[in-house]
N, C-alpha and C positions, 0 to 999 in steps of 0.2 A: 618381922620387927615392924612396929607402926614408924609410919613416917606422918611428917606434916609437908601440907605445900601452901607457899604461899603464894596467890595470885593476885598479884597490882596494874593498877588502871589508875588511869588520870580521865577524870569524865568532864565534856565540855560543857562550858560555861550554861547556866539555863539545864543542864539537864541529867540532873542526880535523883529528882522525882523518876524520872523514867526507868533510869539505871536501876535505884532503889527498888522497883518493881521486876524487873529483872534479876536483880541478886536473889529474890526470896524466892521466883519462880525455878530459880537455878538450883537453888538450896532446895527447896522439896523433892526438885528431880534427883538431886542427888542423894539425900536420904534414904531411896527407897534400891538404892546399889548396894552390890557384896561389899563389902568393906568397908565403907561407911562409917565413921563412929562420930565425928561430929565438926562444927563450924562455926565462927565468927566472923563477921565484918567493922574493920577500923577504920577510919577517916583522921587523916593527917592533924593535926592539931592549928598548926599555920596554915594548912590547907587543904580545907574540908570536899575540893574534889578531887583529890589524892585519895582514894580508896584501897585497902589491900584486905584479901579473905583469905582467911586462912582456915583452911580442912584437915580434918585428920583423917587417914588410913591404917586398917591392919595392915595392910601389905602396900609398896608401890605397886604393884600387877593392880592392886585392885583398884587405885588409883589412873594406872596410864590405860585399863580398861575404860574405865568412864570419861578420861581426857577425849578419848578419840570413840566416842560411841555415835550413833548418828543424834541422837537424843540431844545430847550435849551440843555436840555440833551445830542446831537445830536454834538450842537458845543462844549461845555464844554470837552466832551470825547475829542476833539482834546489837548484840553491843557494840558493835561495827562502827553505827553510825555516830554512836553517843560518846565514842571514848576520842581523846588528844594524844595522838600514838597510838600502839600497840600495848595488849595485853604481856608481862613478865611472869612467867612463873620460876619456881623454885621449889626444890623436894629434898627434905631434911629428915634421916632417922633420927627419931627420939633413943636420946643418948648415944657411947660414944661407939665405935664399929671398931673392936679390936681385932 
């Protein structure tokens, strides 16, 4: 079953250009995963360094695969510095699980 996950960040002041370049280097790496099928990034309306991306998966495997891959790992550490908080995810099948 595909799922969606959404990943929210709140990035510090001064630094959504960097973030920005981050998100898409993050997104090519993950394009090229089994499961894969595709992704968006939102920015909050009242508060445009309120970001959240949400990706889709065929499978969660294929999803907590690339969560914990070193790759991943690798760009993530960069956001470290840039975000106010901690990174939130959330993992949601598309439609209902009877």
């Amino acid at each position: 079953m595909a799922v969606k996950v959404l990943i929210k960040r709140k990035i510090k002041d001064g630094k959504l250009n960097e973030a920005s370049k981050l998100l898409i280097k993050a997104r090519y790496a993950a394009m090229g995963q089994q499961g894969y099928i595709s992704s968006e990034t939102l920015t909050d309306c009242d508060d445009p360094n309120k970001v959240v991306v949400i990706s889709m998966w065929q499978k969660i495997g294929n999803w907590n695969q690339w969560k914990s891959s070193d790759l991943r790992s690798e760009t993530e550490a960069g956001f470290k510095a840039l975000l106010d908080g901690s990174t939130n995810y959330e993992t949601y099948n598309l439609g209902l699980v009877l």
